[in-house]
C-alpha positions in Angstrom: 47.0 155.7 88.4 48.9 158.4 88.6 51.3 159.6 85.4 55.2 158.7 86.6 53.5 155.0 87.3 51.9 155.2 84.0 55.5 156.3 82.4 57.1 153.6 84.2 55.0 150.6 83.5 55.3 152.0 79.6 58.6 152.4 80.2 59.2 148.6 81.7 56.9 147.3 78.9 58.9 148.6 76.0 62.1 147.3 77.3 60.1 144.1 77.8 58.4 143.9 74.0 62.3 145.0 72.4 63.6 141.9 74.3 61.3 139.3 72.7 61.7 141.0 69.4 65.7 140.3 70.4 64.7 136.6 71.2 62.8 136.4 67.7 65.8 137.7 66.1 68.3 135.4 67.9 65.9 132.4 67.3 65.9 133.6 63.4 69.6 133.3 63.6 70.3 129.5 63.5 74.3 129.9 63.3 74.1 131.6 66.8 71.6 128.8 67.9 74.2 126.3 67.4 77.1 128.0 68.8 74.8 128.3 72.2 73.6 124.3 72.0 77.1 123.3 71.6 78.9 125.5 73.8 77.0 124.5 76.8 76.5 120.5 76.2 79.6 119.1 73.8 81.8 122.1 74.4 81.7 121.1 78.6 81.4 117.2 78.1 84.5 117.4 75.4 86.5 119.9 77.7 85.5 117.8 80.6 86.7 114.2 78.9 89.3 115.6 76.5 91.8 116.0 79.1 92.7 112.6 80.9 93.7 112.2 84.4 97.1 113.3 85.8 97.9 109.2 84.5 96.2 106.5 83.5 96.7 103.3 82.5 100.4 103.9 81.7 102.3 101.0 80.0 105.4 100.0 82.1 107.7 97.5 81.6 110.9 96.3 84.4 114.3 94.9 83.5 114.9 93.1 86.5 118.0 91.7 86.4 118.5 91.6 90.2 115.4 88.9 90.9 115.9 90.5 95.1 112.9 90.4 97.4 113.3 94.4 97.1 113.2 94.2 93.0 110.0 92.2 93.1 108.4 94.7 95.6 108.9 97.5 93.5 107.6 95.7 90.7 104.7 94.9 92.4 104.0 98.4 93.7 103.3 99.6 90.3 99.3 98.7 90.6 95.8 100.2 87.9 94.4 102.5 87.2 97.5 104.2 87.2 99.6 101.3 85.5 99.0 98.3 83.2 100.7 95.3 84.9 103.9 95.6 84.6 105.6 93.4 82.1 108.9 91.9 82.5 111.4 92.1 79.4 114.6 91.8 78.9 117.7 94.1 78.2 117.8 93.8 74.3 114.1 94.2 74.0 113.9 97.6 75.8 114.8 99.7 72.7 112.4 97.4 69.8 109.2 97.8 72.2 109.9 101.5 72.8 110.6 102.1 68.9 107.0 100.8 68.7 105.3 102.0 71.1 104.5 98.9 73.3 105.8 100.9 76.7 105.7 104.7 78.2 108.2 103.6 81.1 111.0 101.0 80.8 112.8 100.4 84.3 115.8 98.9 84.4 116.9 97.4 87.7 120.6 96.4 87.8 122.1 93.3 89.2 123.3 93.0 92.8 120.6 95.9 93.7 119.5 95.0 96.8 123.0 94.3 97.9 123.9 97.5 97.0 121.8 99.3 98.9 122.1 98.2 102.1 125.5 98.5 102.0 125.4 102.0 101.3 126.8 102.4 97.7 123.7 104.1 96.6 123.0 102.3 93.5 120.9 103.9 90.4 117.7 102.6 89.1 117.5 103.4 84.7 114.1 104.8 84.1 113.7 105.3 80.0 111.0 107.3 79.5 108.5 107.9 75.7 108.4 111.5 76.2 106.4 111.7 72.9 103.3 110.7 75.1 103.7 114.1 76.7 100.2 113.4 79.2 101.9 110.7 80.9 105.4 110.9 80.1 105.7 114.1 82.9 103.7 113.2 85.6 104.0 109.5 85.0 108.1 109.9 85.8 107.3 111.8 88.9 104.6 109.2 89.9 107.3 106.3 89.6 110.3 108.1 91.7 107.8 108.0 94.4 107.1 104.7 94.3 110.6 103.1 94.5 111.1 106.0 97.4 108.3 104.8 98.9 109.1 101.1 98.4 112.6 100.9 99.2 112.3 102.8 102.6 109.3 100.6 103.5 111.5 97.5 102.7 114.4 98.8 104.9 112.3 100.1 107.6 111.3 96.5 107.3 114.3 94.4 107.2 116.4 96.7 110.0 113.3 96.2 111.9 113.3 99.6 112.8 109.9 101.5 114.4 107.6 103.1 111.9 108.6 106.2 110.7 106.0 108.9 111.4 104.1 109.4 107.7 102.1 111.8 106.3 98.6 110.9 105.4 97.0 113.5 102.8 93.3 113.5 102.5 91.7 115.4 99.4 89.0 117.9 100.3 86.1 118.6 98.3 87.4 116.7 95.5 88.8 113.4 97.2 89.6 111.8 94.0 91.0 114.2 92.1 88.3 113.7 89.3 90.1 116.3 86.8 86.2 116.5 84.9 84.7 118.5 88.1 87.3 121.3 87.8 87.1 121.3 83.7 83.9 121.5 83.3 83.2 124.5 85.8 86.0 126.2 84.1 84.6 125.8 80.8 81.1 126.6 81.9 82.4 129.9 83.0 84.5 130.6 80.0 81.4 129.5 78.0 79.5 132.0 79.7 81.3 134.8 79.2 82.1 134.1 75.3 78.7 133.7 74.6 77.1 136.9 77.3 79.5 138.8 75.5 78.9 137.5 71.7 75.2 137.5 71.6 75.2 141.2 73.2 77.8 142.5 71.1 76.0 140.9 68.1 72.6 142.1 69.0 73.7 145.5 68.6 76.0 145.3 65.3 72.9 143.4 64.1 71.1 146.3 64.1 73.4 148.7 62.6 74.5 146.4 60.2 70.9 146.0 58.5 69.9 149.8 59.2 67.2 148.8 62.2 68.4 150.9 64.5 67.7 154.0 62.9 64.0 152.6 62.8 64.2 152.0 66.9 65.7 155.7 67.2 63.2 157.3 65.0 60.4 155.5 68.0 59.8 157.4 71.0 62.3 154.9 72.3 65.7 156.1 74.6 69.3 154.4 74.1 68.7 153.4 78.2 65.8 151.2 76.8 67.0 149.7 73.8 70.1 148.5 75.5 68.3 147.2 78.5 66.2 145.4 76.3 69.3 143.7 74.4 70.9 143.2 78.0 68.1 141.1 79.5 67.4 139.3 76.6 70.5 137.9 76.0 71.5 137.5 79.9 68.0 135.3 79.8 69.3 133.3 77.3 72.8 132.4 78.5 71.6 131.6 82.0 68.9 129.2 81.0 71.6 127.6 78.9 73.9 127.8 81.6 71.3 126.4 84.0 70.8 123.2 82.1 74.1 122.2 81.4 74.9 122.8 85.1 72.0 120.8 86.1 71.7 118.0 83.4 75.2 117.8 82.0 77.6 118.7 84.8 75.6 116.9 87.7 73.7 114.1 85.8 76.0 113.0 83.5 79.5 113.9 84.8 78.3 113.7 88.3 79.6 116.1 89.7 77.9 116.9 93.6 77.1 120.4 93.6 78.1 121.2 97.0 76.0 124.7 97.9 72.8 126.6 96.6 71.8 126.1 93.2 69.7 129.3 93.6 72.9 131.8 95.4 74.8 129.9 92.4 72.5 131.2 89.8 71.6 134.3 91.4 75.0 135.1 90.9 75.6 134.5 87.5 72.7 136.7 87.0 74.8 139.5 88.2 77.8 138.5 86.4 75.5 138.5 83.4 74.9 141.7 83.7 78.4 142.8 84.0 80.2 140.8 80.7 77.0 141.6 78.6 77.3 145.4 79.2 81.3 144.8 78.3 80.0 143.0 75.4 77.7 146.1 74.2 81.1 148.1 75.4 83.0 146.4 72.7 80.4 146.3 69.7 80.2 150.4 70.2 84.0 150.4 69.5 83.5 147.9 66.4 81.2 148.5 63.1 81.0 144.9 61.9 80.9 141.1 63.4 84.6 140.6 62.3 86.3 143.5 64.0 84.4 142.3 67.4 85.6 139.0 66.9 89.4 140.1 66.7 88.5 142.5 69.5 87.3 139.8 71.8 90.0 137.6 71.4 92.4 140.8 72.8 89.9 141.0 75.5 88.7 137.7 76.6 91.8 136.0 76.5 93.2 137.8 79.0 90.3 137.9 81.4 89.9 133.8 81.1 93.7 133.1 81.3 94.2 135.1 84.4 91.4 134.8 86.2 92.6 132.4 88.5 90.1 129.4 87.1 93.1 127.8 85.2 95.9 129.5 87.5 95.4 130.6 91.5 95.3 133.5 91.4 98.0 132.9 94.2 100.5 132.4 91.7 100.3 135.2 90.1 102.9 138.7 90.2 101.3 140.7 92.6 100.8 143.7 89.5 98.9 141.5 87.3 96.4 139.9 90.9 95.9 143.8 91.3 95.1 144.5 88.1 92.9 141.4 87.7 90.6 142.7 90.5 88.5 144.9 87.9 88.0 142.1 86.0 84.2 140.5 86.9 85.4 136.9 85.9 88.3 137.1 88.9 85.2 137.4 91.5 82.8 135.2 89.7 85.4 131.8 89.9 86.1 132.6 93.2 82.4 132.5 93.5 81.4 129.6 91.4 84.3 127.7 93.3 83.2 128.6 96.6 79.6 127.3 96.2 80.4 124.3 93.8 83.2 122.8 94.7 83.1 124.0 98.9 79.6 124.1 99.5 80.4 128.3 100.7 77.0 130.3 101.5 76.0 133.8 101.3 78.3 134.8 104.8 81.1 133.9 102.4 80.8 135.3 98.7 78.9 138.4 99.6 82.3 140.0 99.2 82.0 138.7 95.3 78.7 139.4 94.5 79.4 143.0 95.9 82.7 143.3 93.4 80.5 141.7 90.6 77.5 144.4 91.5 80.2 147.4 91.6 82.0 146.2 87.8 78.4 145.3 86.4 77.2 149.0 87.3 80.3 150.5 86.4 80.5 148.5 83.0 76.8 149.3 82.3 77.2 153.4 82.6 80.0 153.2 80.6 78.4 151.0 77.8 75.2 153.5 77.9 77.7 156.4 77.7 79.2 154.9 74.6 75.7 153.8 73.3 74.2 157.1 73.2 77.6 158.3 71.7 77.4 155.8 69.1 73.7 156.5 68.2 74.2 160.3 68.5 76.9 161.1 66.2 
């Protein structure tokens, strides 16, 4: 064996003994052990659930004071899950059952209505509206505009006995049903991700200092190259097993949710990304002294990259300033990834273009953190 084998295999093994002594010290730490448990099984389920669909189950009750054929078909048209069965009140009652709650949407539908209409006079339908249920009150009003659109053309197209009117029929790709727990819970998984790559490797670090250990690792015939390495794989290890379970057990098994492509280009990937947002999070602890000051630093710093990233927003939507500026950010390429292989079944021909960003920021981001490391450690 010659020596620069025999350096390296000492080298590899005392990057590889640090990390489990980094695993001992995270599994020592029960506080951290519970942030990661919950993060990646109640923090995806409740982020997933917590949010209802666009409407559901919306209360709805009709004044119908016309009693036309074309009154009774919009009332009709109002059908679950979106709506409860419509109820029919009466004038006086609309403002008790809306004082207490009984009703989101009160339509009132005049007299003569039907008349009206086809004689061209362009009557007015009353649609009261409890805009203190904010998760309905929105989308629900849009939802019911379309309906008596939709309803009263259908009827006229009907009664003129005119030909069908060309229509557009919209099918949902990748997502048919518009299940609003797929796109949360891939969202949070990635933001969970990156809290906790950047948490545990920031912490490891200001661990150290904090009770005077690394002194003891710098006094070893160790470098700052393998002391951070050791911290970087360690925590990167335990993030993506996390993340691997919950994507696996909680996201596919219990919200299931079909994971379109490859569960190993999927994971592969994080791996990378890994390696990016923990060397920002060593990064960040070399600017900080104590577990406080990271915490306020990461809220500066995370916030951004999860808000603009274009998981929550497309990144479409965005001023063209902040898409460019967005681009050095890993968690930009790695939900275009994780959307491309989850949600749209994409495969390597397609996200090489990410995985080549995320290998360009994570080797960037690590020279940088080991600049500032051996800074650190040096002065």
């Amino acid at each position: 064996m010659s020596e620069k084998t025999a350096v390296m295999k000492q080298y590899l093994r005392n990057i590889y003994q640090l990390g489990i002594k980094e695993l001992k010290g995270l599994y020592a730490d029960k506080v951290l052990l519970l942030l990661i448990l919950y993060s990646f099984s109640l923090g995806v389920y409740i982020s997933a659930k917590a949010a209802p669909e666009s409407i559901t189950n919306a209360a709805i009750a009709i004044v119908n004071e016309d009693h036309s054929q074309l009154s009774y078909r919009i009332s009709d048209a109002f059908l679950p899950p979106m709506f409860l069965k419509p109820q029919e009140i009466t004038l006086p009652q609309v403002d008790p059952g809306m004082d207490e709650g009984k009703y989101t949407f009160v339509l009132v539908i005049p007299a003569e209505f039907q008349q009206d209409y086809f004689s061209g006079l362009d009557p007015a339908l009353q649609l009261n509206v409890d805009a203190t249920r904010m998760s309905q009150a929105f989308t629900g009003a849009g939802y019911i505009q379309q309906i008596i659109m939709r309803e009263t053309a259908a009827f006229a197209a009907h009664d003129a006995k005119l030909p069908p009117a060309a229509q557009l029929i919209l099918r949902n790709r990748f997502n048919p049903n518009l299940t609003r727990a797929w796109f949360s819970s891939v969202i949070q998984l990635i933001n969970n991700v990156t809290l906790l790559a950047v948490i545990l490797s920031g912490a490891a670090l200001i661990r150290e200092r904090e009770n005077g250990t690394l002194e003891h690792l710098l006094a070893l015939p160790l470098s700052p190259t393998e002391i951070m390495l050791s911290k970087l794989w360690s925590m990167a290890a335990v993030v993506l097993t996390a993340a691997t379970c919950s994507l696996l057990l909680l996201i596919q098994g219990v919200l299931k949710m079909p994971i379109e492509g490859s569960h190993l280009l999927f994971i592969s990937g994080m791996a990378i990304y890994l390696f990016a947002v923990t060397s920002l999070g060593i990064t960040l602890s070399c600017l900080t002294r104590n577990l406080p000051q990271l915490g306020i630093l990461l809220i500066l710093v995370l916030m951004p990259m999860d808000m603009l990233s274009g998981g929550l927003t497309p990144q479409e939507s965005m001023p063209e300033a902040v898409r460019t500026i967005m681009q050095i950010s890993p968690t930009t390429h790695f939900v275009a990834f994780s959307q491309a292989i989850l949600y749209r079944g994409a495969g390597f021909q397609a996200v090489w273009k990410q995985l080549l960003a995320l290998t360009i920021i994570g080797a960037a981001l690590f020279s940088f953190s080991l600049l500032r490391f051996r800074k650190s450690v040096t002065s």
